[in-house]
C-alpha positions in Angstrom: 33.4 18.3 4.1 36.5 15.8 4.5 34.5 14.3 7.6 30.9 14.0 5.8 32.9 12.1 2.5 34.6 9.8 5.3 31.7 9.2 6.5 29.6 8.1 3.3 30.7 4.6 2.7 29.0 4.0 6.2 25.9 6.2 5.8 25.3 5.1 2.6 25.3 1.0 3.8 23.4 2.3 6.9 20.7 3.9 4.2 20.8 0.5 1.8 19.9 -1.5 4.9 16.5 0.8 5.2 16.0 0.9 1.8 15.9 -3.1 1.4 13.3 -2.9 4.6 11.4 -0.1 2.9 11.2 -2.4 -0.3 10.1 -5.6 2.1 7.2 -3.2 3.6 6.5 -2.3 0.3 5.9 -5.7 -1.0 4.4 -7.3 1.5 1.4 -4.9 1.4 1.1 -4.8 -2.1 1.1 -8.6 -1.7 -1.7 -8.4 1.0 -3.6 -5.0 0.2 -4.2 -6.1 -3.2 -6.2 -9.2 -2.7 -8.1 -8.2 0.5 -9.4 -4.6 -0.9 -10.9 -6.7 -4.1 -12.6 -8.8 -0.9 -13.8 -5.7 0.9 -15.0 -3.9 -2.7 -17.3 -7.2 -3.2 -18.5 -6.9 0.3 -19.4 -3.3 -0.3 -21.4 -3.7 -3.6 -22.9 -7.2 -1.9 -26.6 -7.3 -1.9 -26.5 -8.7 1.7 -27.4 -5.9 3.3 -25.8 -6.4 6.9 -22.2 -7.0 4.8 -22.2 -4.5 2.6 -23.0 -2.0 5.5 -20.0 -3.5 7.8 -17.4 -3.2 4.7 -18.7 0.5 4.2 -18.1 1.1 8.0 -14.9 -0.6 7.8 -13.7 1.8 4.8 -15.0 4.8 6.3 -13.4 4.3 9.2 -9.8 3.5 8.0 -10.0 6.5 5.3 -11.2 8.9 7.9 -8.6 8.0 10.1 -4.6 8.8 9.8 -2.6 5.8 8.8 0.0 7.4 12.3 -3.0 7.0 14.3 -3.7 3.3 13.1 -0.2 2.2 13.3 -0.1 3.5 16.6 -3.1 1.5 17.8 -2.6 -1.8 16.2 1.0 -1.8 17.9 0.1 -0.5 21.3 -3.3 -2.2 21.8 -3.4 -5.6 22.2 0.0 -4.7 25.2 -1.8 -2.0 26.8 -5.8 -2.7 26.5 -5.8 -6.4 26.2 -2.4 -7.4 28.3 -1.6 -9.3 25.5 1.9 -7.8 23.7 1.3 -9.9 20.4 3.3 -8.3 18.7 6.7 -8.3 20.6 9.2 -5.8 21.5 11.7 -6.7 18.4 12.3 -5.1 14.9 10.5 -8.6 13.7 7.1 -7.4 15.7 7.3 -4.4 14.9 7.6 -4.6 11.1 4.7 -7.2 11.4 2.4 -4.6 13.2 3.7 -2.3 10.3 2.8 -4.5 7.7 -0.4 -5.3 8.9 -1.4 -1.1 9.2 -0.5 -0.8 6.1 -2.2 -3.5 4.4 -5.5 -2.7 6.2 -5.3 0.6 5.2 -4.7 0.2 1.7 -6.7 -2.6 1.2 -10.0 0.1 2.5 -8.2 2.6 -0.3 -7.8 -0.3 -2.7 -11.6 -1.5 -2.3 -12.9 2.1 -3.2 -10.5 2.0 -6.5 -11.9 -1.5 -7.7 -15.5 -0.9 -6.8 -15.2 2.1 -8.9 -13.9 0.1 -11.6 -16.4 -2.5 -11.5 -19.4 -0.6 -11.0 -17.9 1.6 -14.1 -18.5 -1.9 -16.7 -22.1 -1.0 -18.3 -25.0 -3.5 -17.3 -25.6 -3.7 -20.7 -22.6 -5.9 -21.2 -22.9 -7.8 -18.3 -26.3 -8.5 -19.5 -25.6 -9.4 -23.6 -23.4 -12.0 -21.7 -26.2 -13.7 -20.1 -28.1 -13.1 -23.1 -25.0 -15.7 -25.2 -25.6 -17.8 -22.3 -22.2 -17.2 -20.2 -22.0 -17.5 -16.5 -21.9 -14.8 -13.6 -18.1 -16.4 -13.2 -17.2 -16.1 -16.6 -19.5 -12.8 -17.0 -16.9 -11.2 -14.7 -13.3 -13.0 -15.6 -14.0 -12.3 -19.7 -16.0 -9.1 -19.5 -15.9 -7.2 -16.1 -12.0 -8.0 -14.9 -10.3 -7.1 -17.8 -12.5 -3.5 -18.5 -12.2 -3.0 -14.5 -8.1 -3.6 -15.0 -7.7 -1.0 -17.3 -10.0 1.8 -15.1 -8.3 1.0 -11.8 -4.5 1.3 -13.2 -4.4 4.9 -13.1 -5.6 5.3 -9.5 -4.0 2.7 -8.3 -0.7 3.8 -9.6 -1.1 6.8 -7.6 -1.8 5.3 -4.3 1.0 2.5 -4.5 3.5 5.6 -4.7 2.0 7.3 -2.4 2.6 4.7 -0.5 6.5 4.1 -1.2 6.4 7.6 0.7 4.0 6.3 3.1 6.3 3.7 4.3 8.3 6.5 6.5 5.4 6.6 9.1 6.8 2.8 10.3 9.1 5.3 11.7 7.0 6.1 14.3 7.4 2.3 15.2 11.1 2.6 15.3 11.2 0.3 12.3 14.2 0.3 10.3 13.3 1.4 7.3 15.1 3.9 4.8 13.8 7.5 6.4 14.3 6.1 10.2 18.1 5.0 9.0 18.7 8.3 7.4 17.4 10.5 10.6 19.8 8.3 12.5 22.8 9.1 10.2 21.8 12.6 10.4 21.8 12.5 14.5 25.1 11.2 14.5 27.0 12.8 11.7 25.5 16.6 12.6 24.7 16.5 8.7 21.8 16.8 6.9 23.0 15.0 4.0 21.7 11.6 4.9 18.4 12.6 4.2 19.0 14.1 1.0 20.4 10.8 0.0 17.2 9.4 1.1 15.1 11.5 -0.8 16.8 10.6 -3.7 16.4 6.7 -2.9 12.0 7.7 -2.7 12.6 9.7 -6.1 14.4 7.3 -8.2 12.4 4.1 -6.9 9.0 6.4 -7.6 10.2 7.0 -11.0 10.9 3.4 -11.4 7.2 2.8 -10.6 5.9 5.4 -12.6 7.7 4.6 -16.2 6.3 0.7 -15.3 2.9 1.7 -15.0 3.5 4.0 -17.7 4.4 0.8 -20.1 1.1 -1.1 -18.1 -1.8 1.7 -19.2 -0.1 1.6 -22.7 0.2 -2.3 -22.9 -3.9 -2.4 -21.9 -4.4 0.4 -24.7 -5.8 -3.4 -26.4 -8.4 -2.9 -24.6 -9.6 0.1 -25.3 
């Protein structure tokens, strides 16, 4: 016991230091998932034919397919098949193959959630605004968005905390993040307290997430 609270002060910096990449994984494919499923969800419900069929394929294929088995490929690939190691051998390359796994498989997740939503908006208000004259553009930023916002919080909220927890397969990358610090700490203390601590970091920051999208759903209640 004396030796696992000496060694706290360092376990616990070692499990910040994960945490704050865990958070920058986080972000950056919230930042990138978000906008690219909303493109992929219009290419699905496009009435071009060839599109819609490719951004179908695309989502089948990353949602049938583990997210370890995709962040496998996209790091190993382009070194092994096309003798081209784009991504480098550093913690910067491989946090960027990370990132970009991540963002293409939530952006297919994403997609499904917001054609849901916007395929939920009745025709018949879609087409009373055509009726007082307004535009397909305005049809969908007045009318569509904002009913499509309200449907897709609920999912949505449950796939951006699964994917807080999500952010531990990087592991298998060897990137940094807050479950590959804490398995380190536990190798080298002998203790399994390093991962408790870490599960505690997942459950607080979940938690955090859930009372805000808590406060969103009742905020949009306006809508309703």
């Amino acid at each position: 016991m004396d030796l696992i609270m000496k060694q706290m002060p360092v376990v616990v910096s070692a499990l910040n230091v994960g945490f704050l990449q865990t958070l920058k994984l986080f972000i950056v494919t919230l930042v990138g998932a978000l906008p690219l499923g909303l493109v992929i969800a219009f290419g699905s419900i496009s009435h071009f034919k060839p599109l819609s069929w490719l951004a179908r394929l695309i989502v089948w294929v990353i949602r049938g397919t583990p997210l370890m088995i995709q962040l496998l490929i996209i790091y190993y690939f382009p070194g092994l098949v096309l003798h081209n190691p784009i991504w480098g051998g550093g913690e910067t390359g491989r946090f960027l193959a990370a990132a970009v796994s991540f963002i293409i498989n939530y952006a297919c997740y994403f997609s499904e959630i917001y054609r849901g939503g916007i395929q939920g908006v009745p025709e018949g208000q879609k087409e009373a605004g055509l009726v007082l004259g307004m535009t397909k553009h305005q049809i969908f930023f007045k009318i569509t968005l904002l009913q499509m916002i309200k449907r897709v919080v609920p999912p949505m909220s449950n796939e951006i905390i699964t994917l807080v927890k999500d952010t531990s397969l990087a592991y298998a990358l060897s990137v940094e993040e807050l479950f590959f610090m804490a398995n380190k700490q536990t190798n080298a203390n002998g203790v399994i307290t390093p991962l408790i601590i870490a599960g505690i970091y997942y459950y607080f920051f979940n938690l955090l997430l859930s009372l805000l999208f808590r406060f969103i759903e009742k905020k949009l209640n306006y809508y309703k």
